[in-house]
C-alpha positions as CSV (number, residue, x, y, z in Angstrom):
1,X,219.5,227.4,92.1
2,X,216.0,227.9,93.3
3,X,214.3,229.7,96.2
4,X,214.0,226.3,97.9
5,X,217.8,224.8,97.5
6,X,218.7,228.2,98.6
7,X,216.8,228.1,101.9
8,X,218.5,224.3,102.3
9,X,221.8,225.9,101.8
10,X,221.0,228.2,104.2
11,X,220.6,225.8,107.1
12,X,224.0,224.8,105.7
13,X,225.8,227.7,106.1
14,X,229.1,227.6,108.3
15,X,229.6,229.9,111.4
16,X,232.2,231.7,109.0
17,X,229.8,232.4,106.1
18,X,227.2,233.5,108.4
19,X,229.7,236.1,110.7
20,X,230.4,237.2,107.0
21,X,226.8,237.5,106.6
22,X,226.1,239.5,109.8
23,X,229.4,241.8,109.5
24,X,228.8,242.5,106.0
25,X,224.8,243.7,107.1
26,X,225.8,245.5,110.3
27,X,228.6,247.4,108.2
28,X,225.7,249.1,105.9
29,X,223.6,250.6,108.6
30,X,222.0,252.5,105.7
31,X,221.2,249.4,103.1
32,X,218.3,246.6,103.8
33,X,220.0,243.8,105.1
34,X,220.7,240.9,102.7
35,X,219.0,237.7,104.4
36,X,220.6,234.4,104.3
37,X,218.2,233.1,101.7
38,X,219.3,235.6,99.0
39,X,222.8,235.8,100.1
40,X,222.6,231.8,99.4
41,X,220.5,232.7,96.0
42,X,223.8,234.8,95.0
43,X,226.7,233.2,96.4
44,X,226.3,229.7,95.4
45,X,223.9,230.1,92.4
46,X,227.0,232.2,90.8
47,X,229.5,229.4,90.8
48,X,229.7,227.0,87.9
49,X,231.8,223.6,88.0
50,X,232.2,224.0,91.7
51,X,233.5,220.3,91.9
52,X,236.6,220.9,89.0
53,X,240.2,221.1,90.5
54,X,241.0,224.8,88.5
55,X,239.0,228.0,88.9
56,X,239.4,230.6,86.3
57,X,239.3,234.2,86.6
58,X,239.3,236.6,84.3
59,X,237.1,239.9,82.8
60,X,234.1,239.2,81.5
61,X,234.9,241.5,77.8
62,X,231.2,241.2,76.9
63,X,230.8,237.4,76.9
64,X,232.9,237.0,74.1
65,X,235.7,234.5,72.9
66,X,238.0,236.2,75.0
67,X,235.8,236.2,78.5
68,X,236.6,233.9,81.6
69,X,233.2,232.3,80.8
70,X,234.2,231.1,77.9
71,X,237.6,229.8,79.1
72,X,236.1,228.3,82.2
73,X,233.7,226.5,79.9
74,X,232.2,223.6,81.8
75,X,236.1,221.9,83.0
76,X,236.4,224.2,85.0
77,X,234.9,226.3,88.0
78,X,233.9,229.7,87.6
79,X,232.0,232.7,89.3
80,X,229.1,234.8,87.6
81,X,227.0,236.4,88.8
82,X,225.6,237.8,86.1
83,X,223.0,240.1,84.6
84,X,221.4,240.6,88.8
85,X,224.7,242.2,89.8
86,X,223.5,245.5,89.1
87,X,220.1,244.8,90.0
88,X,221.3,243.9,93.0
89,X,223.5,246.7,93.6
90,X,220.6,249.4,93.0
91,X,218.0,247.5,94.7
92,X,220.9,247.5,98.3
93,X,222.7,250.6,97.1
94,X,225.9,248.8,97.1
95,X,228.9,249.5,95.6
96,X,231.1,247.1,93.3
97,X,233.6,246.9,96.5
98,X,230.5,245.7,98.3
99,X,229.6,243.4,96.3
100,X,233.0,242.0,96.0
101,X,233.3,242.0,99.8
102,X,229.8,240.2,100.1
103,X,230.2,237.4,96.8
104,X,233.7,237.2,95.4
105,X,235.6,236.9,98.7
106,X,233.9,234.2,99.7
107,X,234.5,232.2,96.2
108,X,238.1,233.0,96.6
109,X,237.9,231.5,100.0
110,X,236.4,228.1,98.8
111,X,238.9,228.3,96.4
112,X,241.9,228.4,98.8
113,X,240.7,226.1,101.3
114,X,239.8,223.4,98.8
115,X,243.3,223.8,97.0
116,X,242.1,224.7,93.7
117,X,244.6,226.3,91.1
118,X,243.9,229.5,90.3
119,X,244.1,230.5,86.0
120,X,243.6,233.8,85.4
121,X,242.9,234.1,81.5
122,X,243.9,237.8,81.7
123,X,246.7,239.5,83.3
124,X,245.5,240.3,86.9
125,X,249.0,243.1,87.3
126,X,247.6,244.7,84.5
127,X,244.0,245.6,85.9
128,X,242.7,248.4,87.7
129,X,239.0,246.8,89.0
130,X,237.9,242.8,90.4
131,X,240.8,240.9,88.7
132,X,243.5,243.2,90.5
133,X,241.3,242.8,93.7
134,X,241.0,238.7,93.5
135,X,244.8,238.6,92.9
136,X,245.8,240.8,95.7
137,X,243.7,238.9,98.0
138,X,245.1,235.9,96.8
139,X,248.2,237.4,97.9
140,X,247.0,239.1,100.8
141,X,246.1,235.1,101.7
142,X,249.4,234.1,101.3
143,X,248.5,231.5,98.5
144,X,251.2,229.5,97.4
145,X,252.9,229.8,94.6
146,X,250.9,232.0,92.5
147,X,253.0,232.3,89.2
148,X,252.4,235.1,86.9
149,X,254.0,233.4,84.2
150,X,251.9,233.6,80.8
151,X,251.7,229.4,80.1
152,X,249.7,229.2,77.1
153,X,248.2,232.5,77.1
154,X,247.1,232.1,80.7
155,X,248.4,232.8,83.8
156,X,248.3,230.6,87.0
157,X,247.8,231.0,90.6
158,X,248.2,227.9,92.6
């Protein structure tokens, strides 16, 4: 998205996204606050597909045949924030749980309230960084019916 669809989005925000906004800034007393314009820049310029009815989650294994990018493809929706994550993390001095505080959380969430079924293209049990995290906060969310069941070499959250 650009600078200007980002400052639209941001007269957009809910009262949710922007208490997210404000406790996520007053918790790093230490880091430059993130303003709404470039939290809107990162949070919905990293979701693809956002209108398909499955989002997949995944590692990201290099880009590869075997990433959740290339799963996702374009039928369904994805997150990525790509080459700026660590950009962004050294320019703020966040951490990865930051960051997945600040963006991935708030996918997740868009994800549960609009009912989306959740494939993970990797086993989230099995993983010790984001994919365990975005599984136990589905859980944590009480989503229903999230089946671990590998179903054509994916497994599905729903």
């Amino acid at each position: 998205i650009t600078a200007e669809d980002a400052r639209s989005i941001v007269s957009s925000l809910s009262d949710k996204e922007r208490q997210h906004l404000e406790n996520f800034n007053q918790s790093h007393p230490n880091s430059p606050d993130v303003s709404p314009e470039l939290y809107a820049l990162g949070r919905y310029g990293s979701v693809y597909n956002p209108d398909k009815d499955t989002a997949v989650l995944g590692k990201y294994n290099g880009g590869g045949p075997d990433s959740y990018i290339t799963h996702a493809g374009t039928e369904n929706t994805y997150f990525d924030f790509g080459t700026q994550w660590e950009p962004f993390q050294d320019l703020y001095g966040f951490t990865d749980e930051d960051m997945f505080y600040l963006f991935n959380v708030p996918f997740l969430d868009d994800c549960i309230a609009q009912g989306k079924t959740i494939r993970f293209v990797h086993d989230p049990r099995n993983d010790q960084f984001s994919l365990r995290k975005e599984y136990d906060y589905l859980l944590d969310h009480d989503y229903e019916n999230i089946i671990i069941d590998k179903q054509g070499g994916n497994w599905y959250g729903k």
